[in-house]
N, C-alpha and C positions, 0 to 999 in steps of 0.2 A: 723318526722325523717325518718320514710320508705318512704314520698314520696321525701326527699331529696337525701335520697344513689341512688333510683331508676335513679333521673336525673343525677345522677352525675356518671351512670354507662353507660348511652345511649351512650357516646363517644367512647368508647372502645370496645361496641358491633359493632359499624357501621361499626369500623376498622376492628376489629373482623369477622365481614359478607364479608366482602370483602373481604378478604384475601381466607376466606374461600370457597368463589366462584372462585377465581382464583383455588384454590385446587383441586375442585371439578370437573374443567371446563381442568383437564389439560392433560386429558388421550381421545381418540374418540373410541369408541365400535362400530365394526360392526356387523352384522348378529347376533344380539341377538335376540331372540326369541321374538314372542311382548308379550308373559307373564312375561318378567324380563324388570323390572323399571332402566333404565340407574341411571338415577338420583338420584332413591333409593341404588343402589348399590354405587354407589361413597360415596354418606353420610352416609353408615355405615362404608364403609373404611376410611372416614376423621375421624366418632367419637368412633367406636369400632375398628378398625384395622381392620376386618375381618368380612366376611358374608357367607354363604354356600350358594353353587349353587346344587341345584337336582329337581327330575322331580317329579310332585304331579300327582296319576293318573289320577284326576279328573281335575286338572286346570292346567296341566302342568308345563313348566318350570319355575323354580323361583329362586330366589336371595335374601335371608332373612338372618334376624339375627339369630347367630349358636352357641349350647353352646358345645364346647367338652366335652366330657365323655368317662366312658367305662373304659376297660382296654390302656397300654401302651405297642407299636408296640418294635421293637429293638430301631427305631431310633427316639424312644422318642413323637412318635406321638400318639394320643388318637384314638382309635379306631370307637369310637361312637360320633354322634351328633344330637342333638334335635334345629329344627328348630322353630320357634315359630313367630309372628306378635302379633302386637296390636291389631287388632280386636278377638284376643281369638282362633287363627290357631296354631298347633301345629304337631309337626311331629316327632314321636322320634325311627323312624324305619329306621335311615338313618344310613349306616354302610360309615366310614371315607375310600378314595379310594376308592367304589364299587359301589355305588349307590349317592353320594355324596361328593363337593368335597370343601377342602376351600377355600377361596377368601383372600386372605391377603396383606394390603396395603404394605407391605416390608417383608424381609429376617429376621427382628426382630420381626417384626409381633406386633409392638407399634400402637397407635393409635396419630394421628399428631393435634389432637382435642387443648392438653395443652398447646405443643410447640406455636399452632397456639394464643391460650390465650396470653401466656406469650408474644409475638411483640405486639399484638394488647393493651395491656394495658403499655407497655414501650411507644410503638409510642404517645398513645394517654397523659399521663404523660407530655412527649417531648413538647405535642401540647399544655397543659395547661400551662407550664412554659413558653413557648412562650407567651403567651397570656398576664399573668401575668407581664412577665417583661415588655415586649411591655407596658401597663400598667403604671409599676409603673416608667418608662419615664416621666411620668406627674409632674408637680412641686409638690412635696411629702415632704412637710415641715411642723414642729409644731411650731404656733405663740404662746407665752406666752407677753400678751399684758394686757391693761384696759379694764376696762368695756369702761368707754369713747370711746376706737378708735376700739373697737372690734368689731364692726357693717363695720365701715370703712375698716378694715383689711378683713374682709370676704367677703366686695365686691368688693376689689381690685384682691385677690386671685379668684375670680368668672371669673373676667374677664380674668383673665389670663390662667383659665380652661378653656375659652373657646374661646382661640385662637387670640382674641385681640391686632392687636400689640401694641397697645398704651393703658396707664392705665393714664387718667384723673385725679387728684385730686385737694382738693382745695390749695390754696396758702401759708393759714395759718396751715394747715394739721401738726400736730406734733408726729410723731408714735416713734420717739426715745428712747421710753423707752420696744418698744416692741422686743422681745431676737427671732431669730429664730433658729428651728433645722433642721439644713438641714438631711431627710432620701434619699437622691436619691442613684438611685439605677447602680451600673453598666449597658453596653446596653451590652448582651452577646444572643438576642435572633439569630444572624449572626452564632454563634457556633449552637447553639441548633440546630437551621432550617440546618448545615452542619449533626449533630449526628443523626439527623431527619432521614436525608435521606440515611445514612450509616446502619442506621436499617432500616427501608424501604429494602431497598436491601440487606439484611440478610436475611429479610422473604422471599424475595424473590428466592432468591437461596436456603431457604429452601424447599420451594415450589418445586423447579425447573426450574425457568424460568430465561434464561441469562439475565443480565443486567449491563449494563457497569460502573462499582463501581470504573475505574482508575481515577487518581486525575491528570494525563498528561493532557495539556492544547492540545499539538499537536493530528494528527492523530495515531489512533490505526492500526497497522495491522492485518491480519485476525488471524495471530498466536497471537498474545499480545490480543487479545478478548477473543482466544479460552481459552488461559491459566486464563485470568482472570475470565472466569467464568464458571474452573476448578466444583468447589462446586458444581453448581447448574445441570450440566451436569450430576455429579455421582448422585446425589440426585434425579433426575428426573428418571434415569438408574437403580438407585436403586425402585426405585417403580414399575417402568416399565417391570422389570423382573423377578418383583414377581406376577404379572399380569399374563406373558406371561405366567410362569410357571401355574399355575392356570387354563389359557385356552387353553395349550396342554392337561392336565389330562381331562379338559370338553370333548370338540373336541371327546379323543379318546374313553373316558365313554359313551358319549348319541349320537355320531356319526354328531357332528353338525360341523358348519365352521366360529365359533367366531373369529375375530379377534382383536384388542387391538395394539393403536400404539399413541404418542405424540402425543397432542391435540396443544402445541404453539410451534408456528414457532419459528426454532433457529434463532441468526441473522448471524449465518454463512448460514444457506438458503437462506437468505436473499441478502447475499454477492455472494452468485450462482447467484440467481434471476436476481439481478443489475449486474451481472458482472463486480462486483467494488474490491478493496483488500485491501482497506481502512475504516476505522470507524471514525465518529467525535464523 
């Protein structure tokens, strides 16, 4: 039984990883110190929302996971924070604004870990019912026949699973007494593979990354792009400027010159780039 849930989870993760690397991959860090882990720092902000950045005297700068504490400021912020790692590091002399500051994937300060769940098991659902009906396409009917022809009936039916255009039989062949039940199935996996990709690109504008989700057969112009991929713009904007915020307080706490800016190209850039003012 556990090694069945296990396979029939792989699908959902793989979607799951990807998406999540898109996440991860969607912001570029300059001038970070080489003691903070880029990569570390984005996958606590895809799976806890938030990491603390401060300076260790012996290993310097870091970016780890932060639990607030302490008392509470006027505007509702915790005062104190306790850094800690998995190999058993811990730091709980870190005072909020002073010597430490937080890292937070957004203005909510949620973590995009479940969101990101919740596509990758809809999508991959989408992909099984595909699969499925695609499937049961197959000539999907119950013979209630005789013993006598039911040898005969099941090699008729073989051939016909496998693609045969022609079924052979003998001259004298008598199966009339056998009843069938037709189970066929409608063909709807045309929708599926449409709803497929209408979520596809939900994640996607969750993430942040444009993506051209109009159903116009014609060209787009650069304003009917821009507007369509409204969502993904704020949602990117919205990450992005809780970053920034984040790496003004560093900057002007440890005297450094972090910068933080979109990692994928918008396709309005792109529309600079080619000096075009059209989309297909």
């Amino acid at each position: 039984m556990g090694r069945n849930k296990k396979k029939s989870c792989d699908g959902w993760v793989q979607i799951y990883n990807q998406l999540k690397e898109l996440f991860m991959s969607s912001f570029k860090w300059e001038n970070l110190p080489s003691t903070v882990n880029q990569r570390f720092l984005e996958l606590l902000l895809f799976e806890e929302g938030k990491c603390v950045f401060f300076k260790d005297e012996e290993i310097g700068h870091l970016a780890l996971r932060g639990i607030l504490n302490g008392q509470i400021d006027l505007y509702g912020e915790y005062t104190k924070i306790r850094a800690f790692a998995s190999n058993g590091y811990q730091n709980d002399k870190l005072v909020n604004h002073k010597n430490a500051v937080m890292i937070f994937n957004n203005y909510v300060r949620d973590s995009p870990h479940i969101r990101i769940k919740q596509f990758a098991e809809r999508i991959w659902k989408i992909e099984k019912t595909i699969d499925l009906n695609i499937h049961q396409q197959k000539t999907n009917k119950i013979m209630k026949t005789s013993k006598k022809t039911e040898l005969t009936v099941k090699n008729m039916l073989m051939q016909i699973d496998e693609f045969n255009p022609a079924v052979f039989v003998d001259k004298d062949l008598d199966v009339g007494n056998t009843i069938v039940y037709d189970l066929s199935t409608p063909y709807i996996s045309d929708k599926l593979e449409e709803q497929k990709r209408k979520l596809w690109n939900e994640a996607l504008s969750f993430i942040g990354i444009e993506n051209n989700f109009s159903e116009k057969n014609e060209r787009l112009t650069a304003g009917e792009v821009l507007v369509s991929n409204g969502l993904a713009i704020a949602n990117r904007n919205a990450k992005l400027q809780a970053r920034e915020k984040a790496v003004e307080e560093i900057n002007d706490i440890f005297g450094l010159t972090i910068k933080v800016s979109n990692n994928h190209l918008s396709v309005l850039d792109l529309e600079e780039n080619e000096g075009g003012e059209n989309f297909e």
